[in-house]
C-alpha positions as CSV (number, residue, x, y, z in Angstrom):
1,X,-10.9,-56.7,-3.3
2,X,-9.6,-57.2,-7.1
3,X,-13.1,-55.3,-7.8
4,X,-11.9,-52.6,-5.4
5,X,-8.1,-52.3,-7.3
6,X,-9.3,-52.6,-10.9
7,X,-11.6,-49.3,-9.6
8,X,-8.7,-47.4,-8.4
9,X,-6.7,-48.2,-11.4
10,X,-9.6,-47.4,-13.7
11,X,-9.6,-43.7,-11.8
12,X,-5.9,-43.2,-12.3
13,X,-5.9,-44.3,-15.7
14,X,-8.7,-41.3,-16.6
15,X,-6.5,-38.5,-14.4
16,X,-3.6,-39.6,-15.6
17,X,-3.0,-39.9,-19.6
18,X,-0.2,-41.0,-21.0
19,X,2.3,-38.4,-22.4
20,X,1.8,-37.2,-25.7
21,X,4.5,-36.8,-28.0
22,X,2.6,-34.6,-30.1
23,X,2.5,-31.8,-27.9
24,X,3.1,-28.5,-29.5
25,X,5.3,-26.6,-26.7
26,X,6.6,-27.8,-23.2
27,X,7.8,-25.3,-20.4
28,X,8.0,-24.8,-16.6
29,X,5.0,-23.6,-14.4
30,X,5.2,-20.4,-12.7
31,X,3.5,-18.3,-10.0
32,X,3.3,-14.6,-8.7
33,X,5.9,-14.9,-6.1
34,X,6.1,-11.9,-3.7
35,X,9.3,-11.6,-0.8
36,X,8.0,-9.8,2.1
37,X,10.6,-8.2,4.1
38,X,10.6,-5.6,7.4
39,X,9.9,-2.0,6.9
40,X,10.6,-1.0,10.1
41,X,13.3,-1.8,12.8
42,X,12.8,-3.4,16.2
43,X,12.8,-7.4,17.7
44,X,10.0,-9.6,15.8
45,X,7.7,-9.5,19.1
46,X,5.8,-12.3,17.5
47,X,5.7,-14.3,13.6
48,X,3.0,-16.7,12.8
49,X,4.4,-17.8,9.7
50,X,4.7,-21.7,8.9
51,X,5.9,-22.7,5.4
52,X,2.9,-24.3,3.5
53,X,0.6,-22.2,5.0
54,X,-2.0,-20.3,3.8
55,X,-2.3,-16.8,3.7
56,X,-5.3,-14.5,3.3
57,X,-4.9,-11.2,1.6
58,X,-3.9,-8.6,4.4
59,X,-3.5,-11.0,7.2
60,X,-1.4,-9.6,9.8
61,X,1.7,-12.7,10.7
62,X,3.5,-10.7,12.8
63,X,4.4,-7.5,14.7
64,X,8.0,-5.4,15.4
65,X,8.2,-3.9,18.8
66,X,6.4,-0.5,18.6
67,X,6.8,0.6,22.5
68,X,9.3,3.4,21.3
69,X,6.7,4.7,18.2
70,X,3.9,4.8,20.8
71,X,5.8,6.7,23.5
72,X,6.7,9.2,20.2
73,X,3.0,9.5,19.4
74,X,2.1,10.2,22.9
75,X,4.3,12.9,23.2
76,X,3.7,14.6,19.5
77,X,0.0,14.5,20.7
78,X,0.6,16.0,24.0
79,X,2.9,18.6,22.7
80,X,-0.2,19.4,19.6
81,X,-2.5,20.2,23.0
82,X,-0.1,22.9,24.6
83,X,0.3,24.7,21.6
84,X,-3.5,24.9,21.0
85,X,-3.7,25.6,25.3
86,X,-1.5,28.8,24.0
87,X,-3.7,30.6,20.8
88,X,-5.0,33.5,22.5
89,X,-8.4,34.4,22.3
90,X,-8.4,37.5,20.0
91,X,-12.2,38.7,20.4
92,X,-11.7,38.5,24.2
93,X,-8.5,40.1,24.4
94,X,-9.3,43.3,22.0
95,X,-12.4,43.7,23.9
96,X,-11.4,46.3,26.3
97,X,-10.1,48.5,23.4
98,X,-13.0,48.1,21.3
99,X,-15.5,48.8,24.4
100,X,-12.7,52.2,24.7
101,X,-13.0,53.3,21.0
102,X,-16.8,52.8,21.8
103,X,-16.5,55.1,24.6
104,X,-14.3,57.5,22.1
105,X,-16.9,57.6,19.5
106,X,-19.7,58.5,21.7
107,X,-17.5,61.7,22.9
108,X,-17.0,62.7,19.4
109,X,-20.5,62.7,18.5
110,X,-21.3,64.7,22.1
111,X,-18.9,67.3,21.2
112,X,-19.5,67.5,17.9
113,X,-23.2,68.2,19.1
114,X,-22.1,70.3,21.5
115,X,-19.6,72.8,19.2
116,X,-22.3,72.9,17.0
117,X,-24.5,74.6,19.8
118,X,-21.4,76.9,21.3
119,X,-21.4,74.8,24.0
120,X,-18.0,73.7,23.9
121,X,-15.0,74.9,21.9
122,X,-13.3,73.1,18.9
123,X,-10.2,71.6,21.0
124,X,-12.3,69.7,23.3
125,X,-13.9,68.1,19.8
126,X,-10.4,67.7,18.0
127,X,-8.8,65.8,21.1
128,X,-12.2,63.3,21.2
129,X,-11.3,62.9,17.7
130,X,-7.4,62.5,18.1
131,X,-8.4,59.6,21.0
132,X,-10.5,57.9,18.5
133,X,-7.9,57.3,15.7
134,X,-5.6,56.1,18.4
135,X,-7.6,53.8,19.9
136,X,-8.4,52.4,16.0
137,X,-4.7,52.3,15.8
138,X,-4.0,50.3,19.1
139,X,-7.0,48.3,18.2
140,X,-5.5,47.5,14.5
141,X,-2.0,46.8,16.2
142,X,-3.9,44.3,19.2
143,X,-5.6,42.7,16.4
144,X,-2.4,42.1,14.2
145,X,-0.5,40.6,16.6
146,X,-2.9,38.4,18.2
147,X,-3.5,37.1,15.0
148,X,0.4,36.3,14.1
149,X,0.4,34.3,16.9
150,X,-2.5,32.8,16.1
151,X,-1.1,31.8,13.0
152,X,2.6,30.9,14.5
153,X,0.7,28.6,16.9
154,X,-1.3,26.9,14.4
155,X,1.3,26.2,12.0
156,X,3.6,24.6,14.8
157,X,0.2,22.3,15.6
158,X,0.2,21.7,11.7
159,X,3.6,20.6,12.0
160,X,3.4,18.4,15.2
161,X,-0.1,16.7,13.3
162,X,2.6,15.7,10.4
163,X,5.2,14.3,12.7
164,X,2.4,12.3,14.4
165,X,1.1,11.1,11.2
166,X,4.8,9.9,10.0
167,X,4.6,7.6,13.5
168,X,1.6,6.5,12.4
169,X,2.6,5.0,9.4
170,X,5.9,3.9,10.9
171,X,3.6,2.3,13.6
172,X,1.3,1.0,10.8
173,X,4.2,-0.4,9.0
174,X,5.5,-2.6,12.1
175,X,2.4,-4.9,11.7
176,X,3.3,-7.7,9.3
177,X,0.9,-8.7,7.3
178,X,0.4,-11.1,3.5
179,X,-0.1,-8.8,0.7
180,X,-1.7,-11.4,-1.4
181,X,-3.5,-14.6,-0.9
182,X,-1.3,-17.5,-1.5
183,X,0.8,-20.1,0.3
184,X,4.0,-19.9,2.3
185,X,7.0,-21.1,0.0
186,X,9.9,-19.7,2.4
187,X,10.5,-18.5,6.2
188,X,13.4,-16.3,7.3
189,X,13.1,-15.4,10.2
190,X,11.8,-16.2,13.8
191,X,9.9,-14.5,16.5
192,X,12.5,-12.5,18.9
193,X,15.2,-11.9,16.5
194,X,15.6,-8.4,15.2
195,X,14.6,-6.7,12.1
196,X,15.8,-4.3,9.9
197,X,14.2,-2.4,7.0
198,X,14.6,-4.3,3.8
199,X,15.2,-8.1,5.6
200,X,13.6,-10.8,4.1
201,X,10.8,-12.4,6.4
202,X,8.9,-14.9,4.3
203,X,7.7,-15.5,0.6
204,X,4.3,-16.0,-0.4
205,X,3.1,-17.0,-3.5
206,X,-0.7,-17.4,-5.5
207,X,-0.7,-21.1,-6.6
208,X,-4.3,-20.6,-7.3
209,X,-3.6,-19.4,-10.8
210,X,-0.5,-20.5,-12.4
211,X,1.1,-19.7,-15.1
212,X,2.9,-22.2,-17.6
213,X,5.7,-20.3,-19.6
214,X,6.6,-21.5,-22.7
215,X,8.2,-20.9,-25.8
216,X,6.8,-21.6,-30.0
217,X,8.7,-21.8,-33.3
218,X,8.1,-18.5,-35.7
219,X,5.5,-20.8,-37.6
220,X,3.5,-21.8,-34.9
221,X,3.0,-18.2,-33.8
222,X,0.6,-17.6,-36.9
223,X,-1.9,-20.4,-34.3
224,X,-1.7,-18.5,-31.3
225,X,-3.1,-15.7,-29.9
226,X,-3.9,-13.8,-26.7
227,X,-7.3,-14.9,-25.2
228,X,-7.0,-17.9,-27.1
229,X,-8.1,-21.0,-24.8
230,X,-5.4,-23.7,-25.3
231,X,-5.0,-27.6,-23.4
232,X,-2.4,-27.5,-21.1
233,X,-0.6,-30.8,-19.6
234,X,1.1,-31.3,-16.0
235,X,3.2,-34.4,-15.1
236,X,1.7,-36.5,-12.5
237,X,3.9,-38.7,-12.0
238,X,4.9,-42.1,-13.4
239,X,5.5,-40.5,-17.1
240,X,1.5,-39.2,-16.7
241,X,-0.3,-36.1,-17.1
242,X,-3.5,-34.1,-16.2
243,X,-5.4,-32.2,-18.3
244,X,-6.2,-28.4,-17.5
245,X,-7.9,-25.8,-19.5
246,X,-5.6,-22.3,-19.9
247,X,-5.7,-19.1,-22.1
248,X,-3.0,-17.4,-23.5
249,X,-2.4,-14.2,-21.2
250,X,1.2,-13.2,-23.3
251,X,3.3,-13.3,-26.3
252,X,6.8,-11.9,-26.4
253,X,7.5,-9.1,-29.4
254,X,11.1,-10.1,-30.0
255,X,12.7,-13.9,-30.3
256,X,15.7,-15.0,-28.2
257,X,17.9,-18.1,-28.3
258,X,16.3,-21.2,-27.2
259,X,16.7,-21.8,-23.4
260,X,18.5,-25.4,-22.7
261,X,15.8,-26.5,-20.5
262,X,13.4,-26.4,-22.9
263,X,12.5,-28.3,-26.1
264,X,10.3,-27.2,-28.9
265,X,8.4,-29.4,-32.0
266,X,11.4,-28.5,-33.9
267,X,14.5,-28.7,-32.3
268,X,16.7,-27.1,-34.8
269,X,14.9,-24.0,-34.1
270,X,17.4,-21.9,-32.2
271,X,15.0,-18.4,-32.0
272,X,11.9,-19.3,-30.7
273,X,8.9,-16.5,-29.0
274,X,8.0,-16.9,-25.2
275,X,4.4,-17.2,-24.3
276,X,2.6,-17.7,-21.4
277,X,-0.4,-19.4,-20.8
278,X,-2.6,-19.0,-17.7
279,X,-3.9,-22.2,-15.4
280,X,-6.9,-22.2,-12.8
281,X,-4.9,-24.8,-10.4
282,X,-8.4,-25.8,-8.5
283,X,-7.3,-29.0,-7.3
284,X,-4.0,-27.9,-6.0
285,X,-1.9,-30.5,-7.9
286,X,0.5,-27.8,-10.1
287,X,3.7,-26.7,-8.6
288,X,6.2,-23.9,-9.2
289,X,8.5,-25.6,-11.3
290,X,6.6,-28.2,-12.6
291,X,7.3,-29.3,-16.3
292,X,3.9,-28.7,-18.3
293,X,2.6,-29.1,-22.3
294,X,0.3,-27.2,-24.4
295,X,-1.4,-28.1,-26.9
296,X,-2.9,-24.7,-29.4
């Protein structure tokens, strides 16, 4: 048994290092935080969403009522189908005229044969003729027409296609899904109540990768640079610390005043450069507000 404790005591004393006063920044531990509120409006008809859970990227957590949307899309849909029932069909319809101004062609040419052989006089000819270009005209007129229908009946099926597509996305919208990976830091709501666009529902947030944001003296900045990989320290407890490995994804252009909850090497520095420094958190143990060191 004291075999067994002097172990365990061993392990902690590896994970856990003593704090180093030699540290060349502290600051807080942060993580891409994303509020997920409603988009559409309607009673929560159901919301999986525990805090602490885990969330995969896209996963749907809950639905708003969407019986009204549907009802909308049934109706947009059956109303597209009438107005393409309606568009004539041109070929058939001119038809008749076209089989006439045939008709009126072939008597041109057989009185045209015909005056040519005295067999018939020029105003038998002229009124073939005369029937001909008003048959083209009717046919032109038939055609016209047709075709502006066409074309008013299309455009109102273009429209009622739009409309059905805006309930789409409106329908699309009612599903509630994660739109990152991370864990469940707040719940807001509960299945049943009802939503509005723009209410809060729950906040998610990548603890995977954290980031520790801390702020360096002028001097120190001429050590630091982006893509540099840097030591970074988080308390565990007990005035201990684990070791991760980060790089430095930031520095700020301009300095500002010192924030109170943070102290640099050199205290007396009152303008000092943010910089953040990006942590794998693989074993889960960083949290969002977490004190942390670096070491550059």
């Amino acid at each position: 048994m004291r075999n067994t404790i002097f172990a365990l005591m061993l392990v902690s004393m590896v994970a856990c290092s003593g704090r180093d006063a030699g540290h060349d920044a502290t600051g807080v531990f942060e993580a891409t935080e994303v509020i997920v509120s409603a988009e559409q409006t309607g009673r929560l008809m159901f919301f999986n969403v525990e805090e602490g859970a885990k969330l995969a990227k896209g996963q749907q957590v809950g639905l708003i009522d969407t019986v009204q949307l549907q009802l909308r899309a049934m109706r947009l849909g059956a109303t597209k189908e009438a107005y393409a029932s309606q568009r004539p069909d041109v070929e058939t319809q001119v038809a008749v005229t076209r089989q006439q101004l045939a008709k009126a062609a072939q008597e041109v040419r057989r009185y045209s044969a015909l005056v040519r052989d005295d067999a018939a006089n020029r105003k038998q000819l002229e009124d073939a003729e005369n029937n001909v270009r008003v048959l083209r005209r009717q046919l032109a007129a038939q055609t016209s027409e047709l075709n502006n229908t066409t074309g008013s009946l299309n455009r109102q099926m273009d429209a009622a296609e739009i409309e059905r597509r805006q309930v789409a996305e409106q329908l699309r919208k009612c599903h509630i899904s994660s739109p990152i990976g991370g864990t469940v830091l707040d719940k807001y709501a509960e299945a049943g109540e009802y939503a509005t666009p723009g209410k809060p529902l729950f906040k998610v947030a990548d603890v995977s990768d954290m980031t520790l944001r801390t702020y360096v003296t002028a001097p120190q900045l001429t050590s630091i640079k982006i893509g540099q990989k840097v030591k970074v320290y988080a308390d565990c407890g007990e005035g201990g610390s684990r070791e991760y490995r980060g790089v430095v994804t930031w520095i700020a252009d301009k300095a500002e005043f010192t924030p109170k909850t943070i102290q640099t090497r050199d205290e007396r520095a009152n303008l000092v450069y943010a910089v953040k420094v990006k942590v794998k958190n693989a074993d889960g143990l960083i949290k969002i507000g977490m004190y942390g060191e670096v070491d550059f």
